[in-house]
C-alpha positions, 0 to 999 in steps of 0.5 A, spaced: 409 065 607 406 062 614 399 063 613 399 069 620 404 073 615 399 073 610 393 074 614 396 080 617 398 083 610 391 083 607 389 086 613 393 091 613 391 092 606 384 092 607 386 098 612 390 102 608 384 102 602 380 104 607 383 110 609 386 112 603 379 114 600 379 120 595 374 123 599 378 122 606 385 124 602 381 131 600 379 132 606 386 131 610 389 135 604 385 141 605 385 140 613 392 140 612 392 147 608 387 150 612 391 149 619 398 150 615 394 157 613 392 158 620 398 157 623 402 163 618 396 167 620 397 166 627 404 167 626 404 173 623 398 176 629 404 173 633 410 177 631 404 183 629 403 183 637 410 184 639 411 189 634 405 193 638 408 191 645 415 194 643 412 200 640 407 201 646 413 201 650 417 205 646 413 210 648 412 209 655 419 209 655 419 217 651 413 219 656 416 216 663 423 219 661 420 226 660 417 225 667 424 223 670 427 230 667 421 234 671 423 230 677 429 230 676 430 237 676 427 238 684 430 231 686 438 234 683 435 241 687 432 238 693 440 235 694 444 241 692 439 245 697 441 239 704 448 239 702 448 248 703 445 247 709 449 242 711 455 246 709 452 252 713 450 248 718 458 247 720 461 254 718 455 259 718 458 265 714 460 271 719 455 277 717 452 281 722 445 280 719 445 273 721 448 275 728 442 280 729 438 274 727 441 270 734 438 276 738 431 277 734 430 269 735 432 269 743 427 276 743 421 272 739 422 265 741 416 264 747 411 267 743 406 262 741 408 265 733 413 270 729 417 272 723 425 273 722 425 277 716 433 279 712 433 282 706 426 280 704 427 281 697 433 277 697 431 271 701 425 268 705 423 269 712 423 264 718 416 263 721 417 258 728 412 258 734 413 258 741 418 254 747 411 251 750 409 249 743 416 245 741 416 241 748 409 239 747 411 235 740 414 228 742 418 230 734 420 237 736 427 239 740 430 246 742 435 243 746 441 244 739 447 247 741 447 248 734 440 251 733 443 258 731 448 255 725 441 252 723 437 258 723 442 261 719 443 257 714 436 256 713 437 263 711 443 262 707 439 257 703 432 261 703 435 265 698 438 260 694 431 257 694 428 263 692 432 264 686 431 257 684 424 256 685 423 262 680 425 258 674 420 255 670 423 248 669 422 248 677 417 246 682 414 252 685 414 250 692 419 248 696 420 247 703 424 246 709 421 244 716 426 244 722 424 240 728 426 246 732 419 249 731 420 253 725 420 252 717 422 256 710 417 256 704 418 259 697 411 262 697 411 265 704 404 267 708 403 274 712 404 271 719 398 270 723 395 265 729 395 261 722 402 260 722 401 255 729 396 251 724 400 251 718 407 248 721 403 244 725 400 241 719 406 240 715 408 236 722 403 231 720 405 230 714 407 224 712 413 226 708 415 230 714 414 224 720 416 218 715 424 222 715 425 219 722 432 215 723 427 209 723 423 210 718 429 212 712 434 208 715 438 210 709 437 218 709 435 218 703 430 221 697 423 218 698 417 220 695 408 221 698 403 223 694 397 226 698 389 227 695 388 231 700 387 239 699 391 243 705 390 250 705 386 250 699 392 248 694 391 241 690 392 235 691 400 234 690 407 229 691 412 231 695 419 229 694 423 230 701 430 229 705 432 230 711 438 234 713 442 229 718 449 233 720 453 229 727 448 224 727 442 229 730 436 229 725 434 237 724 429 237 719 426 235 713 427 239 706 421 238 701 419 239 694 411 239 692 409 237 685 403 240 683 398 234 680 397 240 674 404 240 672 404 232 672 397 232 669 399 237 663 406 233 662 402 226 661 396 230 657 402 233 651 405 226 651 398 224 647 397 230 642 402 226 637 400 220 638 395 215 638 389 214 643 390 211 650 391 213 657 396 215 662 396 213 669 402 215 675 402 210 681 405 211 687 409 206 691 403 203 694 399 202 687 394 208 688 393 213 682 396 219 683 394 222 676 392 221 669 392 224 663 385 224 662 381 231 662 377 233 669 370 230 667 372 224 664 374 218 668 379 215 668 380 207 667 379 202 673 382 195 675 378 190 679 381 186 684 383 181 681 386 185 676 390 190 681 392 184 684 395 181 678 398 188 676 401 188 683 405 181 682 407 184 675 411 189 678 414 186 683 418 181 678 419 187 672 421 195 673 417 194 665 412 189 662 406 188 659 399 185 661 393 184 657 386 184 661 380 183 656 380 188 651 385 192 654 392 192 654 397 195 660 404 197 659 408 199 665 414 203 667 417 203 674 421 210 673 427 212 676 427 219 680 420 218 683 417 212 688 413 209 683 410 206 676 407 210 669 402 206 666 400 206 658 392 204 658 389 202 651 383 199 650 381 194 643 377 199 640 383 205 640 388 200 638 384 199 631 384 206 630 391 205 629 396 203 625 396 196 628 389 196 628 389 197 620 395 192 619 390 187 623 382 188 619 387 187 613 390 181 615 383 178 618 380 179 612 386 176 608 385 170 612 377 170 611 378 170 604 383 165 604 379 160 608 372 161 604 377 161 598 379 154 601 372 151 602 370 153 596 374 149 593 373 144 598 366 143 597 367 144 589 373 138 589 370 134 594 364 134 590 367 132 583 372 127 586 365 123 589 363 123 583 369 121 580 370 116 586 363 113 584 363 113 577 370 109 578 367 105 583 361 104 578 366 102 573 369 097 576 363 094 579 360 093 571 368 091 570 367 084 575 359 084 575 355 080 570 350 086 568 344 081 568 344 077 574 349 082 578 353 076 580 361 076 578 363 075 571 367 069 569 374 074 569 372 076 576 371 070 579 376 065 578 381 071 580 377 071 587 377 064 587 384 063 586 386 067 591 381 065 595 384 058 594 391 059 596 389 063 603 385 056 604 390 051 603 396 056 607 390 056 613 389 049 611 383 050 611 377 045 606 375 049 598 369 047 595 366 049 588 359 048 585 357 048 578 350 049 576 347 048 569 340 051 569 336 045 565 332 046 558 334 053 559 334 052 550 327 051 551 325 057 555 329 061 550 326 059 543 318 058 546 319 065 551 323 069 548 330 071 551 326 076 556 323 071 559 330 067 558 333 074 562 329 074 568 330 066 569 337 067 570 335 073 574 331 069 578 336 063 578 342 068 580 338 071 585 336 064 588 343 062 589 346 069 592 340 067 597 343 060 599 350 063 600 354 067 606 360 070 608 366 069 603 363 066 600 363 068 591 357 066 586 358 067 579 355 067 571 361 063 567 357 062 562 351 064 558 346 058 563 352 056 568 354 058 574 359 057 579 359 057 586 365 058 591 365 056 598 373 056 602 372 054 608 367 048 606 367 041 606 365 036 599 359 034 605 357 042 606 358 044 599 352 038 597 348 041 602 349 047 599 348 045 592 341 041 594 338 047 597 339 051 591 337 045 586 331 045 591 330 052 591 330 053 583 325 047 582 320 050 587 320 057 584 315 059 579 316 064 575 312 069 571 315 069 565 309 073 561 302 076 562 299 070 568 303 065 564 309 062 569 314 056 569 317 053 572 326 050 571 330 046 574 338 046 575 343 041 575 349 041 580 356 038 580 360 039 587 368 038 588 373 040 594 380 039 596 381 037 602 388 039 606 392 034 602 389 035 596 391 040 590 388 047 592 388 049 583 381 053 582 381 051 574 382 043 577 377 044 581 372 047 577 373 042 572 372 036 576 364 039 579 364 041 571 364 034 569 360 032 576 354 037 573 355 034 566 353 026 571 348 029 574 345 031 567 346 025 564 343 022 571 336 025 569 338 032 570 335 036 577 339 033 581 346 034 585 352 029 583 358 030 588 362 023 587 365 020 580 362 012 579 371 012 578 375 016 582 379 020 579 387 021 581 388 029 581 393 032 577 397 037 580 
């Protein structure tokens, strides 16, 4: 294996032991649990939230359909009342009680306000006001060759207005204003100087001037709301037509809903369900009512919230927005010009069934997580200390227990390992035997404490002269050896006399104020890249250099042999 393979492997090695440290691994393991719980929670919120977004439209749509009933009861007469008129207007029928209103109108007409009354008790009056009036409107005309096909037939549909407006599934109120300065209304007023204001007010109407071929290009239904109070009546919405036959423009036929009735049908839409709001916008975004009791007031969007709930309208006929704590469902309805609202707010989407569905799942989730922790903290722990008693463990199985250098066992398997990695980076290998001197004596005069904190002394000494990979250990019961890759035979001779110097100077306090002093003796071999690299040579060899060096009067390094000695490999 090249010596850059076997490099990059131990390292990658190293790496993978470094991460794959108990505590990491409990702690990425329990991560794991609690984001993969979390997720399923979150999940679980998620599907909860659509289910709370369908059942919220669900009954916006109950409540919007209801509304659309009611509309659509005054839209369907609205148009069933243009298509009489139309009728009437093209074949009036021949009575001679609509005759003699022909004469009554060309008798009344100048005078500034009047009244044609047939059968009061069958169909409603006709309130117009003078010539001079109509010529002074830019909207108003008289010059009709059908004028009188008009007037009838707005009698012919007062009657049936009258008959309609007195069902209660009906609008109470419904009108026709003519541009030939008169109209019809199902609730009629005595006629007085009032009347001139009154058909004047009508004509300012915005539900009245917005009938024009201009401004209703299609001539179709189209709706207004208005706030203001007129002639003491609520604020209302209109639902209006024209009535066009020949390509002329006569008037305008139009239905009032009272904000009451509207209110009343959006406060019954909440009695059976949970707590929340109501809302009717016109076309324009403006509230028109709510469901909301009188005194309390209703909820109100910022700007930024309006103008968001605007671009959402434009896009969707329904939806749903979240701003904050408040939810907002919409619905654009079909027979009104405008959208229904649902408003809920956090606190009363709690109350409900979603609301309990929630706290439960919050609470299983916090009690999973804590749960979770418990055991984080509980295994974590013992795994420390089964990581710690392991790292102990190991430790005493590779330390000498007295001079915490490696053990023979630990050392020569380092060694060998260290010895390959050299001669595949071809690199030098030194080795250092050191034999303490007369270290018998100490034992037998001393005692073997003394002997003890001698090889302590001595170990402590030689791990001070060593560095980086280098490896120092007790292989026997006063001999050391030391490895040094990387080292040259002349760099491991300097090294083994520093440590010879360092023994012989220290003195060492063996017991109460008496010292000692010791000295060693060393044996020094190496391999250089055409060498042999075996370990157990190479100790053999600084093995029987330290025996020279003792035999040459011991404190003292030998690193040559007097006979070289050919390697056996």
């Amino acid at each position: 294996m090249p010596p850059s393979t076997a490099a990059t492997g131990s390292s990658r090695l190293s790496r993978i032991r470094t991460y794959l440290v108990p505590a990491r691994v409990v702690n990425l393991c329990f991560l794991i649990v609690l984001v993969s719980s979390t997720l399923l929670t979150w999940r679980e919120v998620v599907v909860l939230e659509d289910a709370y977004v369908a059942s919220q439209q669900n009954t916006l749509d109950k409540v919007s359909s209801a509304l659309d009933r009611q509309m659509e009861i005054g839209v369907n007469a609205l148009l069933f009342f243009r298509n009489a008129m139309r009728a009437a207007v093209e074949t009036p029928l021949a009575f001679e009680v609509l005759e003699n209103v022909q004469t009554e109108f060309a008798q009344q007409r100048k005078q500034p306000f009047w009244r044609i009354s047939v059968e009061q008790r069958r169909t409603l009056p006709i309130t117009g006001v003078s010539d001079d009036f109509v010529a002074r409107h830019p909207l108003l005309s008289r010059d009709n060759p059908r004028l009188q096909n008009e007037m009838t037939a707005a009698l012919e549909v007062g009657y049936i207005m009258r008959l309609a407006t007195s069902i209660p599934a009906m609008p109470r109120h419904a009108w026709y204003v003519s541009r030939a300065g008169f109209f019809l209304s199902s609730q009629p007023a005595d006629v007085s100087t009032e009347s001139v204001t009154r058909y004047e007010s009508l004509l300012s109407q915005s539900w009245f001037s917005g009938q024009s071929f201009h401004d209703n290009r299609f001539r179709g239904v189209r709706w207004f709301t208005s706030r203001q109070h007129t002639a003491g009546q609520e604020p209302i919405v209109t639902v209006s037509v024209p009535l066009d036959y020949g390509q002329y423009w006569y008037g305008v036929l139009a239905i009032d809903y009272a904000f009451s009735s509207v209110k009343t049908l959006l406060a019954e839409a909440l009695r059976d369900e949970e707590q929340g709001e109501y809302q009717l916008y016109n076309s324009e975004l403006e509230q028109v009512v709510t469901s909301l009791p009188a005194g309390v007031q209703p909820h109100a969007f910022t700007q930024a919230q309006r103008q968001t709930l605007m671009q959402a309208v434009a896009q969707s006929n329904s939806g749903s927005l979240r701003f904050g704590t408040t939810f907002v469902v919409w619905q654009k309805l079909d027979r009104f010009d405008g959208l229904l609202l649902r408003i809920h707010t956090l606190r009363e989407g709690l109350q409900g069934d979603f609301g309990t569905i929630s706290i439960v799942l919050a609470l299983l989730w916090l009690l999973f997580t804590a749960m979770v922790l418990s055991s984080w903290v509980v295994i974590r722990r013992m795994v420390s200390n089964m990581y710690a008693m392991q790292h102990s463990l190991q430790w005493q199985a590779w330390h000498d227990p007295l001079t915490r250098l490696l053990n023979r066992g630990a050392l020569f398997e380092r060694a060998k390992a260290l010895a390959e990695l050299c001669q595949q980076q071809h690199r030098p290998f030194s080795v250092i035997q050191l034999d303490l001197d007369h270290f018998k004596n100490v034992n037998d005069r001393h005692g073997h404490q003394a002997g003890d904190l001698v090889l302590t002394q001595a170990a402590r000494l030689i791990g001070g002269c060593i560095q980086g990979e280098d490896l120092a250990g007790r292989v026997g019961g006063e001999e050391f050896c030391i490895v040094l890759p990387g080292s040259t035979l002349l760099q491991a001779q300097r090294v083994a006399e520093r440590i010879r110097e360092r023994i012989s100077r220290k003195e060492i306090l063996v017991q109460n104020s008496q010292t000692i002093r010791i000295s060693a003796s060393l044996g020094v071999s190496s391999a250089e890249p055409s060498e042999s690299y075996l370990f157990e040579y190479l100790q053999m060899v600084a093995d029987k250099r330290l025996y020279l060096a003792k035999w040459g009067g011991r404190n003292r390094v030998c690193a040559v042999d007097p006979i070289q000695d050919a390697p056996n490999t």
